[in-house]
C-alpha positions as a Markdown table, in Angstrom:
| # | Residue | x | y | z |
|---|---|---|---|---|
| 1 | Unk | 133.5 | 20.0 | 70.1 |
| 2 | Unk | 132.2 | 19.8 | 66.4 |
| 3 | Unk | 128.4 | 19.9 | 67.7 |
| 4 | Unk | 129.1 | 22.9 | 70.2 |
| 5 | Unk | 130.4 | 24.5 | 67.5 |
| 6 | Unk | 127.8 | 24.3 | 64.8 |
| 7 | Unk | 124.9 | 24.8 | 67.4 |
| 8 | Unk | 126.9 | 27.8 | 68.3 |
| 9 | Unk | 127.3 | 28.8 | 64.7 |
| 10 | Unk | 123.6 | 28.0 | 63.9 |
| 11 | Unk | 121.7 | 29.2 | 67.1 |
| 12 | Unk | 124.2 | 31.3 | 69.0 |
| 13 | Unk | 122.6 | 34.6 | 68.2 |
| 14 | Unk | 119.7 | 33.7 | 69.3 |
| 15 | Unk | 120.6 | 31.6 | 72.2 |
| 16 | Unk | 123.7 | 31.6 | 74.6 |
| 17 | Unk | 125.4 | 27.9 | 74.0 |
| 18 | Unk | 127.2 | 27.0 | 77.6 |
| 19 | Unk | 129.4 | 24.0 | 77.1 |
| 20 | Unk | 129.4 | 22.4 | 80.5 |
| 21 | Unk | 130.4 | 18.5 | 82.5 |
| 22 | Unk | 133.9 | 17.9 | 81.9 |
| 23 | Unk | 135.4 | 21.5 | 81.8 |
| 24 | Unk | 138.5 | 21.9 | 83.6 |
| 25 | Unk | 141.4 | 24.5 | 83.9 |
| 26 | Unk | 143.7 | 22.3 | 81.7 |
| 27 | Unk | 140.7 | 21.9 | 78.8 |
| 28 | Unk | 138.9 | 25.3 | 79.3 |
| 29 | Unk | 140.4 | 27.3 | 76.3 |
| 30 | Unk | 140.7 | 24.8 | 73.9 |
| 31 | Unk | 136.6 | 24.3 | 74.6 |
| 32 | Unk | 136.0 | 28.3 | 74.1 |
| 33 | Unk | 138.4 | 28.3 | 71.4 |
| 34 | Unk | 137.4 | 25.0 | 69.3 |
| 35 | Unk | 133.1 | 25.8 | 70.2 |
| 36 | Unk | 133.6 | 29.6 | 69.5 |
| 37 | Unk | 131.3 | 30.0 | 72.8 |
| 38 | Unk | 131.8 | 32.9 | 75.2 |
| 39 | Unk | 130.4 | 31.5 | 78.3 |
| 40 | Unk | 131.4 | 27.6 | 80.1 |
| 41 | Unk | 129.4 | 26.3 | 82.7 |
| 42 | Unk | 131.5 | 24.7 | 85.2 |
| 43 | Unk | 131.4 | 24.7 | 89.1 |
| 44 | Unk | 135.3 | 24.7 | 89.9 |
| 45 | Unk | 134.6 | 22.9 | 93.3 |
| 46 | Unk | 137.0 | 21.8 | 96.1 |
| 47 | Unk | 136.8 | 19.1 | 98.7 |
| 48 | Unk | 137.0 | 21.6 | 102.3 |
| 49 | Unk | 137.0 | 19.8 | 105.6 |
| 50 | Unk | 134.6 | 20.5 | 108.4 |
| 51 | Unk | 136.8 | 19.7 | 111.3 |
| 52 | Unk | 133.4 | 21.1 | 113.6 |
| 53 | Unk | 131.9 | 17.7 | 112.8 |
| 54 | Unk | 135.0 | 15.7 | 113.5 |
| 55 | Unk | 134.6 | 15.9 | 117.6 |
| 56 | Unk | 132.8 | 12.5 | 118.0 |
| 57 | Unk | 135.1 | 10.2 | 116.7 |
| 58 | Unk | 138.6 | 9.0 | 117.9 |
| 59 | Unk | 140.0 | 8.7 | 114.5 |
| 60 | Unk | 137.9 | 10.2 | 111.9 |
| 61 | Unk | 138.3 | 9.7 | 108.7 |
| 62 | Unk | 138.4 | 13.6 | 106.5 |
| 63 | Unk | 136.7 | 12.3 | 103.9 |
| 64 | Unk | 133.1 | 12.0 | 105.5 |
| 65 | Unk | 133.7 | 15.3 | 107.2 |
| 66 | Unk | 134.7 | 17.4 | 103.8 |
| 67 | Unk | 131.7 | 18.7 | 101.8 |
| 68 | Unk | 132.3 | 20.0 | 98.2 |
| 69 | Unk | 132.3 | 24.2 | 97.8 |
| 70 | Unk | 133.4 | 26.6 | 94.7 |
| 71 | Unk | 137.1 | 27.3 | 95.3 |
| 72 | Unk | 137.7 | 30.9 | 94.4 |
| 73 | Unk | 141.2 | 30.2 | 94.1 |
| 74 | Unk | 140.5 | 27.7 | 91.4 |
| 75 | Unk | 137.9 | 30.1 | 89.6 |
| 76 | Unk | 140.9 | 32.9 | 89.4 |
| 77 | Unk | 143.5 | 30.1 | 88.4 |
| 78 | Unk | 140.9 | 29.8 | 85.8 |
| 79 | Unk | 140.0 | 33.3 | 85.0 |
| 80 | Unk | 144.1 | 33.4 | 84.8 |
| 81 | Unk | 144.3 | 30.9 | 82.4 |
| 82 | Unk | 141.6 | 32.2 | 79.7 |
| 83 | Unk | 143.4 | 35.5 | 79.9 |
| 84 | Unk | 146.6 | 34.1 | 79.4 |
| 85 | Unk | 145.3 | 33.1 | 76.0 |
| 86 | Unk | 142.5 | 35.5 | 75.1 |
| 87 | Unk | 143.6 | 39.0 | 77.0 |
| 88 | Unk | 141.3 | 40.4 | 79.2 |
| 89 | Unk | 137.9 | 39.6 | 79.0 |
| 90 | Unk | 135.0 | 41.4 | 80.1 |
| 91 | Unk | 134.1 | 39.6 | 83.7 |
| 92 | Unk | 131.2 | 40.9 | 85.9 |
| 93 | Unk | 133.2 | 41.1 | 89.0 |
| 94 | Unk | 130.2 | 41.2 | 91.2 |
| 95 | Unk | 128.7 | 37.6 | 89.8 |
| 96 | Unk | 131.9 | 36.0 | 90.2 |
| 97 | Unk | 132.3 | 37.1 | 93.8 |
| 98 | Unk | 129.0 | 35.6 | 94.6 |
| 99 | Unk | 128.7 | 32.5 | 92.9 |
| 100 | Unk | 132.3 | 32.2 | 95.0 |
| 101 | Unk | 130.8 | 32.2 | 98.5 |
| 102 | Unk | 128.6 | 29.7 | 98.2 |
């Protein structure tokens, strides 16, 4: 996190610094906290199952039916767990609902 951290230090009032690939709920604080960032870029997916498509076969296998979506349950698990450590932070309510139906 040392380069985030002095590109963040250097450039970050000129420049929002999103640390993103890799960021999970168990590593998401200590990447805000060690970079000093105030933004992640991270997509928070789930595997969902389209049983619609499943119809054809005898015995499908999930896996080729599932497509990958943004879990909204994992993006609050998440919101939950930078709270837990920072307090409230200030969200806009209305992107995070959207970026959660896609």
């Amino acid at each position: 996190f040392e380069r985030l951290r002095r590109y963040n230090e250097l450039y970050g009032n000129r420049i929002t610094i999103l640390p993103g690939g890799g960021v999970r709920r168990h590593n998401v604080v200590d990447i805000l906290k060690e970079t000093g960032c105030r933004q992640i870029h991270m997509t928070a997916k789930e595997l969902l199952l389209d049983p619609s498509t499943m119809h054809a076969d005898e015995n499908p296998d999930e896996k080729n039916y599932s497509y990958v979506a943004v879990s909204e349950k994992n993006l609050t698990e998440i919101m939950n767990e930078i709270k837990s450590r920072y307090g409230d932070l200030p969200v806009n309510k209305k992107y995070l609902k959207f970026i959660t139906h896609f």
